[in-house]
N, C-alpha and C positions, 0 to 999 in steps of 0.2 A: 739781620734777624737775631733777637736775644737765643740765647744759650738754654736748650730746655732742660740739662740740667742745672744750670744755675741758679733757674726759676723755679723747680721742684727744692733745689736745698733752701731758697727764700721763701718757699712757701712753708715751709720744716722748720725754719727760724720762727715764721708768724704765725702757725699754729704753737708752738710753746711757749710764744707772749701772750698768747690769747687765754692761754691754761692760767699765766702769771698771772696775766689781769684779774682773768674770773677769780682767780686766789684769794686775791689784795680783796676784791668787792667784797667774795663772801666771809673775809676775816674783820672788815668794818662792821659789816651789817649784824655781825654775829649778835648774841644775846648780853656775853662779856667782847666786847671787840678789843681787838687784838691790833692796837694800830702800828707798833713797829714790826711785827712781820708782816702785816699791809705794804708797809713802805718798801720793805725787800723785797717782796714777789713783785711791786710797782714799777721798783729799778730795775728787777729782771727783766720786766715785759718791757722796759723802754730800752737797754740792753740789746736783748733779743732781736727788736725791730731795727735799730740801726744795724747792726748786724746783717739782717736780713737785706734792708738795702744796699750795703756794700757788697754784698755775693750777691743779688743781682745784678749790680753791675759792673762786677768782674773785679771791686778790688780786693787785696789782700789787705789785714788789718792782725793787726799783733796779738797774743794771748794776752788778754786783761778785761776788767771790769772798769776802766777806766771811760763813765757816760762821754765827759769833756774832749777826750780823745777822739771814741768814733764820731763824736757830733762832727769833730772837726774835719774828719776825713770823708763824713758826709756833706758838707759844707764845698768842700773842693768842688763836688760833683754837681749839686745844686745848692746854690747859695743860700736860695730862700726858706729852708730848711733851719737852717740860722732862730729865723724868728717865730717859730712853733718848737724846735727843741730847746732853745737855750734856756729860757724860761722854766722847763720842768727839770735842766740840770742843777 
């Protein structure tokens, strides 16, 4: 049986990519868009979500911004991850 709090801090991770995203969206659409801090709140929300699924499932990962990193230590866990992240790294 998963860990509930593990699954509450993952859900604390995906709700503040979900903030990021909506960010990014509403900094495109704007009137003057604003597309490189899009891009930043875009990498936080994808940030964030690996993040998220590595505390779900129990592993540790280093302090960094580093996408290519967690991808890869998401990758250990499910491979197929690979080829829906790598692409937006």
């Amino acid at each position: 049986m998963p860990n509930l709090k593990r699954l509450e801090e993952a859900r604390e991770w995906l709700r503040h990519a979900g903030e990021d995203l909506e960010a990014a969206e509403i900094l495109v659409a704007a009137d003057r868009p604003r597309p490189r801090q899009a891009l930043f709140h875009a990498q936080q929300a994808v940030e964030k979500s690996l993040k998220a699924f590595l505390v779900a499932h129990g592993v540790s990962y280093p302090l960094t911004h580093n996408l290519t990193l967690l991808m890869d230590l998401c990758a250990e866990i499910e491979t197929s991850l690979l080829e829906l992240v790598r692409p937006v790294v």
